[in-house]
ZAFIKE-881899 format. One record per residue (C-alpha): residue in three letters; x, y, z. Coordinates in steps of 0.1 Angstrom, whole numbers, plus 2048, in hexadecimal, padded with zeros to 3 digits. Each point is the difference from the previous one (the first is absolute). Layout:
<pts>
ALAXYZ ...
</pts>
This chain:
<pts>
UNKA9D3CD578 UNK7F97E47E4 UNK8218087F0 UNK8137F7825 UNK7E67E280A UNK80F7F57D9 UNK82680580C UNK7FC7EF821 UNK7EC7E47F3 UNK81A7F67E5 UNK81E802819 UNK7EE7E8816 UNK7F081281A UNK7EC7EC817 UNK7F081F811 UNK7F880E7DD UNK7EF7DA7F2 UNK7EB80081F UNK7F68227F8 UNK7F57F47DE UNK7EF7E180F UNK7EB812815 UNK7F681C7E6 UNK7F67EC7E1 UNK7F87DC812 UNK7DD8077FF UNK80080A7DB UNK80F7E07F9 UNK7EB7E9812 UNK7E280F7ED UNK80C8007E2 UNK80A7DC802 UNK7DC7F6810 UNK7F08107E2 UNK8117EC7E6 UNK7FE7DF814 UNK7E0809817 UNK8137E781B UNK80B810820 UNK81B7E480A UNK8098047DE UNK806825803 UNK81580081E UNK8147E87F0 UNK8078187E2 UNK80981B81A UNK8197EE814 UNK80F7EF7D8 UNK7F882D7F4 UNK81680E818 UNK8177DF806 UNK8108087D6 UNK7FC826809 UNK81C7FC813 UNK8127E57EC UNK7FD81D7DF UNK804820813 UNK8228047F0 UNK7EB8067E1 UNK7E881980A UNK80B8217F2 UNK813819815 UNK7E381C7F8 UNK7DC7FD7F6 UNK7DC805813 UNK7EB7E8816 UNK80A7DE804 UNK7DD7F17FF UNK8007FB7D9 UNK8247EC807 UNK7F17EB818 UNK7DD7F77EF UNK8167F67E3 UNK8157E6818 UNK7DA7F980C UNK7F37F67DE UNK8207EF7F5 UNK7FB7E781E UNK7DD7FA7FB UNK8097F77DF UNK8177E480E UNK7EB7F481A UNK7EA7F97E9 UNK81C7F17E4 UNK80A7EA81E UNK7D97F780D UNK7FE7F37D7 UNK81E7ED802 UNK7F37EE822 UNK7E17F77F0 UNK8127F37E2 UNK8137EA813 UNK7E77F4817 UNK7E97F77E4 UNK81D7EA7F3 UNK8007EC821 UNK7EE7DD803 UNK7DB801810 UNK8007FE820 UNK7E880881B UNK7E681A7FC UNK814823806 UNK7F181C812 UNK7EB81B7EF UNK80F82280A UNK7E68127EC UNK7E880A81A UNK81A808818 UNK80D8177E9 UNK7DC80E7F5 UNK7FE808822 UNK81A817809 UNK7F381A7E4 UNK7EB81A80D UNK7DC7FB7F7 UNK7F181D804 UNK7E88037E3 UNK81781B7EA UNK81D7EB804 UNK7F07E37F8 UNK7F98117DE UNK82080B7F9 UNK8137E1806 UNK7E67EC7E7 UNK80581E7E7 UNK8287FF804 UNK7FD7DA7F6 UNK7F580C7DA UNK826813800 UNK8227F87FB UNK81C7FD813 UNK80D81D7EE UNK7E08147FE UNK7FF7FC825 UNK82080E809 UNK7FB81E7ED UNK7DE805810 UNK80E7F8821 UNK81B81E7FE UNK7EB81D7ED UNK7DE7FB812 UNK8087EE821 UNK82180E808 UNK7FC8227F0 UNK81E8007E8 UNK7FF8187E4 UNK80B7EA7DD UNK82080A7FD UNK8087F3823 UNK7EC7E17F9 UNK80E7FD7E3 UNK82680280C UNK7F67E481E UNK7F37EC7E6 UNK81F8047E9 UNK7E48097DF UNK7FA81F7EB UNK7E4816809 UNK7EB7F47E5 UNK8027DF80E UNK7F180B822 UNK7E48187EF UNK7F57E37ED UNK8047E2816 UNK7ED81781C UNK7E38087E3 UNK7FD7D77FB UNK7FE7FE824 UNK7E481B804 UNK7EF7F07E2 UNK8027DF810 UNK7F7808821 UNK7DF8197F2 UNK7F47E27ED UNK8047E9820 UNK7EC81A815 UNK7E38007E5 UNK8017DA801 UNK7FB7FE821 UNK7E681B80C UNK7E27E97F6 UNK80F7E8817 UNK80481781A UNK7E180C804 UNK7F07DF805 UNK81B7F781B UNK8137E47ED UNK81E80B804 UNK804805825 UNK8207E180F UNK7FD7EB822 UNK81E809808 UNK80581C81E UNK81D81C7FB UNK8207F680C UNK81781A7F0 UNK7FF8217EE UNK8208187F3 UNK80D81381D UNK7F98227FF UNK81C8137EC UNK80F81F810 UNK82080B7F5 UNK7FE7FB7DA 
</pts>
């Protein structure tokens, strides 16, 4: 059945790229509001995901397994460039005269992460990781991917993933340990109310 979705999707198939859509859309959309913890931000990298899916589907090899690990590679690729691009607009709006005071988008943004108290602790514990570290955490643990997929999304060796996912752990225990005195004298709980979480994945 993958083999023929494959086929049909690189002859241009409309019927077979909506399939896709509604089969992995969810898995994307997750993946990308893990590594950005922004739900405009993830349904952005969906629409951009799927958008060079079918712009590259002449690539996408005639035989092969699930196309999840294809499209959390597109996934990760344009999270990368938002972010190359969001760099380059800072860069050049710190190069403009002063003005008048620009707005703050910090709190806004704040607010639309889910602040339910464990994800509250995860997103401060993701801060102490890379980019990279992130990605590679965000495909073995979150998404479920075995390292040899996650390593062939990410375009790395094996190696790479084991030990950029045991930096991560590390990271992420030493964060945790950090934190539990604060926790349990309630320092740690946001003002903010939960506007977004991950949409619950179901076909993986």
């Amino acid at each position: 059945m993958t083999t023929k979705l494959r086929a049909r999707i690189r002859d241009g198939d409309d019927d077979a790229f909506a399939e896709l859509f509604d089969q992995y859309a969810r898995s994307v959309y997750n993946h990308a509001f893990r590594l950005t913890g922004d739900w405009s931000t993830a349904e952005d990298v969906v629409s951009l995901t799927f958008f060079e899916a079918w712009r590259l589907r002449g690539r996408l090899d005639a035989e092969g397994g699930s196309l999840r690990p294809w499209l959390l590679g597109i996934a990760t690729n344009t999270v990368r460039n938002i972010r190359r691009a969001a760099r380059r607009h800072a860069a050049a709006m710190s190069r403009l005269p002063p003005g008048g005071v620009l707005r703050d988008f910090s709190d806004e943004v704040v607010g639309r992460i889910d602040d339910t108290e464990l994800l509250d602790a995860v997103r401060l514990a993701l801060d102490t990781l890379r980019r990279t570290e992130r990605e590679v955490l965000a495909l073995c643990v979150w998404s479920g991917c075995d390292y040899a997929t996650a390593a062939r999304t990410l375009g790395i060796p094996v190696g790479t993933v084991r030990s950029r996912l045991s930096r991560a752990r590390r990271k992420l225990a030493a964060a945790a340990e950090k934190r539990e005195p604060l926790r349990r004298s309630g320092q740690v709980r946001g003002a903010h109310t939960c506007a977004s979480r991950p949409i619950q994945e179901g076909n993986e």
